[in-house]
C-alpha positions as a Markdown table, in Angstrom:
| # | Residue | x | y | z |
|---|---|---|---|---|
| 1 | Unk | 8.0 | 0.3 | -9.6 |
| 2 | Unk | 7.9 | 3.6 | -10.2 |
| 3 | Unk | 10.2 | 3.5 | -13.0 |
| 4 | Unk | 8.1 | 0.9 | -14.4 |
| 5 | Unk | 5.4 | 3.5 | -14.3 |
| 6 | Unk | 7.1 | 6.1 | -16.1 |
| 7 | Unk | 7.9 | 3.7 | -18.8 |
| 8 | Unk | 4.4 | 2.7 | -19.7 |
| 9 | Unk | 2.6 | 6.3 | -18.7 |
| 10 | Unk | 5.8 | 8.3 | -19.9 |
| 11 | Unk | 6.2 | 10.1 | -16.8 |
| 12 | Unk | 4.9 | 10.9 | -13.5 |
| 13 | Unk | 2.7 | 14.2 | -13.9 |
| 14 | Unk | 3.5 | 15.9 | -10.8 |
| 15 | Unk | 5.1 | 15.2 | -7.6 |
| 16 | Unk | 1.7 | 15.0 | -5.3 |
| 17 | Unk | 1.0 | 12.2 | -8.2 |
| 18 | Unk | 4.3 | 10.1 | -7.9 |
| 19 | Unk | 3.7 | 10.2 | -3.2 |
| 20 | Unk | -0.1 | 9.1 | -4.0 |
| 21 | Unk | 1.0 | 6.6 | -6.5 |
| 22 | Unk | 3.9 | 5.5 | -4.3 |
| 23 | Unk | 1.9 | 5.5 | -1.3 |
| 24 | Unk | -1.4 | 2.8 | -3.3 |
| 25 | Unk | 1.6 | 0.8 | -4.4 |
| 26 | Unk | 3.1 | 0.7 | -0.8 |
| 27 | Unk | -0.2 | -0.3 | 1.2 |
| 28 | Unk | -1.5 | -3.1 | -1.9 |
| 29 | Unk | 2.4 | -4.6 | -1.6 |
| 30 | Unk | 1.7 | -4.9 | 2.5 |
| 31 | Unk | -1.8 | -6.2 | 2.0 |
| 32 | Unk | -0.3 | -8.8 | -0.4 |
| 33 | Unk | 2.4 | -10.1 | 2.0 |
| 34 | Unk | 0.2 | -10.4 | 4.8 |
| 35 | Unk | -2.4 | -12.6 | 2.4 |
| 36 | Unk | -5.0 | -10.4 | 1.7 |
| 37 | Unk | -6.1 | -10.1 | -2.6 |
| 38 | Unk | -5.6 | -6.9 | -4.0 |
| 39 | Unk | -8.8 | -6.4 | -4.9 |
| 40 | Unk | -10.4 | -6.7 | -1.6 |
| 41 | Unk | -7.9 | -4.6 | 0.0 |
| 42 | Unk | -9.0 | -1.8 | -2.8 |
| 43 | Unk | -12.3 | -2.5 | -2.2 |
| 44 | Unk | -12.3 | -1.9 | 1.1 |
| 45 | Unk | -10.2 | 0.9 | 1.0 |
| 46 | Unk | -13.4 | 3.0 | -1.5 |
| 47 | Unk | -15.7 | 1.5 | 1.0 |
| 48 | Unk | -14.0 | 3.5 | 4.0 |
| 49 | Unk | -12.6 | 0.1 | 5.7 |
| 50 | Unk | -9.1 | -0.1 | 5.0 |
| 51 | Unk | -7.2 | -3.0 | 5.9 |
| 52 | Unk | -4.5 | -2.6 | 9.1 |
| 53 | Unk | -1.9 | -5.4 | 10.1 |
| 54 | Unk | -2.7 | -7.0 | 13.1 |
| 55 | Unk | 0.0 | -6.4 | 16.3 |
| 56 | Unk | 1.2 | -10.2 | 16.6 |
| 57 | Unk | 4.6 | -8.7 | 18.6 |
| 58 | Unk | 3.9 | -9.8 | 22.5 |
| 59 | Unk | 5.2 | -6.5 | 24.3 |
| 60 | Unk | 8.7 | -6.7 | 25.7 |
| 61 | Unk | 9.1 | -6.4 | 29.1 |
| 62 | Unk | 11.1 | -3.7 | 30.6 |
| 63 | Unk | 13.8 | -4.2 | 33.4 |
């Protein structure tokens, strides 16, 4: 992905702007696997409400 961004921005301005862009593009490709639009998920991320995975593991038990 971030290659694609190069290619339509021309490049990546700084470093600090590739880790926040990789970072968006990271938590909207979680919130999309686990069902969730990404425009709600970015909605209520600027609201202050970001959206967290669940913890559907049961906890192992330890012998």
């Amino acid at each position: 992905m971030v290659k694609l961004r190069q290619k339509v921005s021309g490049c990546l301005r700084s470093l600090t702007g590739a880790r926040q862009f990789c970072a968006l593009r990271s938590y909207l490709s979680t919130t999309a696997k686990h069902g969730l639009a990404m425009l709600d998920a970015l909605v209520q991320l600027a609201e202050g409400r970001p959206w967290l995975p669940t913890n559907t593991q049961a906890p192992t038990a330890t012998a």
